[in-house]
C-alpha positions in Angstrom: 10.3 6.0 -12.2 7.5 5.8 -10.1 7.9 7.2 -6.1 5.4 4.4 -5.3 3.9 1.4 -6.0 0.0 1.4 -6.5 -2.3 -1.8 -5.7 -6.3 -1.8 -6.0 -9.2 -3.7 -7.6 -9.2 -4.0 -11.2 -11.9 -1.3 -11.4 -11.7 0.3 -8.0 -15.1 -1.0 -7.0 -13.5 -3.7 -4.3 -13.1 -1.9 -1.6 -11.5 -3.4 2.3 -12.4 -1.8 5.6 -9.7 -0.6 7.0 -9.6 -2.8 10.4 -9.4 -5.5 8.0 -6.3 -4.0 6.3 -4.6 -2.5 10.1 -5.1 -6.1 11.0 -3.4 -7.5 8.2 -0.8 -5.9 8.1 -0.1 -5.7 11.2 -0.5 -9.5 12.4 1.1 -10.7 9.1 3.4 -8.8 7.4 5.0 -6.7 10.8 3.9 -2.9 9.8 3.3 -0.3 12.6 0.2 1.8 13.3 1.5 5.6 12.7 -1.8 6.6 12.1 -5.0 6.1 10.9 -4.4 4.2 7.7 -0.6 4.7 7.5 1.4 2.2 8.4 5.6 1.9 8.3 8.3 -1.1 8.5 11.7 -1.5 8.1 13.5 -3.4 5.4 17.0 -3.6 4.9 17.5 -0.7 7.0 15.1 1.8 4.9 12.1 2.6 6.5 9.0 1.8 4.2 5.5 3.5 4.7 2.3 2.6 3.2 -0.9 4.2 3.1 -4.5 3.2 2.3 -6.5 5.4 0.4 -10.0 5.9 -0.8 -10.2 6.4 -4.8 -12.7 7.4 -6.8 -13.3 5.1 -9.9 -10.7 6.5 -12.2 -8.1 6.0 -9.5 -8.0 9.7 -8.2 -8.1 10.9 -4.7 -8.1 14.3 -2.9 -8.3 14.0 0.9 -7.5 16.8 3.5 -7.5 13.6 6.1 -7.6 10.1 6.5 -9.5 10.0 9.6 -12.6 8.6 9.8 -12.3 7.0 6.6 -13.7 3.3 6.7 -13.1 1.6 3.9 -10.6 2.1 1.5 -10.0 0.5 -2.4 -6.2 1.8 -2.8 -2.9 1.0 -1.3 0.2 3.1 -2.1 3.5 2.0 -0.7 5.9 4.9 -0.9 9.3 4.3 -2.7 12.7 5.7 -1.1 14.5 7.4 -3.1 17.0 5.0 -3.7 16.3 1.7 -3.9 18.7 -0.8 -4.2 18.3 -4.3 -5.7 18.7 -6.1 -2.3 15.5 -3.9 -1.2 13.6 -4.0 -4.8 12.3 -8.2 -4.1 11.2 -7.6 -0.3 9.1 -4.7 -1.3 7.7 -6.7 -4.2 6.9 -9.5 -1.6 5.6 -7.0 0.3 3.2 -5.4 -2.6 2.5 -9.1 -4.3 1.2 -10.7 -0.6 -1.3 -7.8 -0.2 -2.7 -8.4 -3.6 -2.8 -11.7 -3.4 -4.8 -11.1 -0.1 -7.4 -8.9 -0.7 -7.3 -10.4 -4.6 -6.5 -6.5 -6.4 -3.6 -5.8 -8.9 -0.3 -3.7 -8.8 -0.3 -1.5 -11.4 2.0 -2.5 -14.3 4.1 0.7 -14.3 4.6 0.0 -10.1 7.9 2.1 -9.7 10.2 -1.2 -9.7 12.3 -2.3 -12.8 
């Protein structure tokens, strides 16, 4: 099992800037600023985190910082390490809204059964 679920453009060539995305989720789906291009909320008690990333075209990324970082064409929302089935559908809401929004896919292996 995956310790994350992983959303992007079919080719990672769609990129968003990241206001766009802080904005987003922010105003519509009730995630905190932690910092630049991480984010957090709480479901169901477990605090989630999710983090935009800038990948190169296979998907990879090596960063020392996010900082700076403009525009972004990957979204990672971390797992916990025990997720129950009560948490499993608001975390796929959660995953299927931002794709839906900036019209990118979740990876078919996306860490939920």
């Amino acid at each position: 099992m995956y310790d994350y679920i992983s959303i992007h453009s079919d080719d990672y060539t769609k990129k968003v800037k990241s206001k766009i995305l802080e904005q987003y989720l922010i105003s519509n789906l009730g995630f905190e600023k932690v910092s630049h291009l991480i984010y957090c909320t709480e479901l169901h008690g477990e605090r989630i985190r999710l983090r935009g990333i800038p990948a190169g075209l296979d998907g990879n990324y090596a960063y020392d910082t996010l900082e700076g970082i403009e525009e972004v064409n990957l979204i990672e929302i971390d797992l916990p390490s025990c997720i129950s089935n009560i948490l499993e559908h608001p975390i796929s809401n959660v995953a299927t809204a931002i794709s839906k929004e900036f019209s990118w896919i979740i990876d078919e292996d996306h860490g939920l059964n």
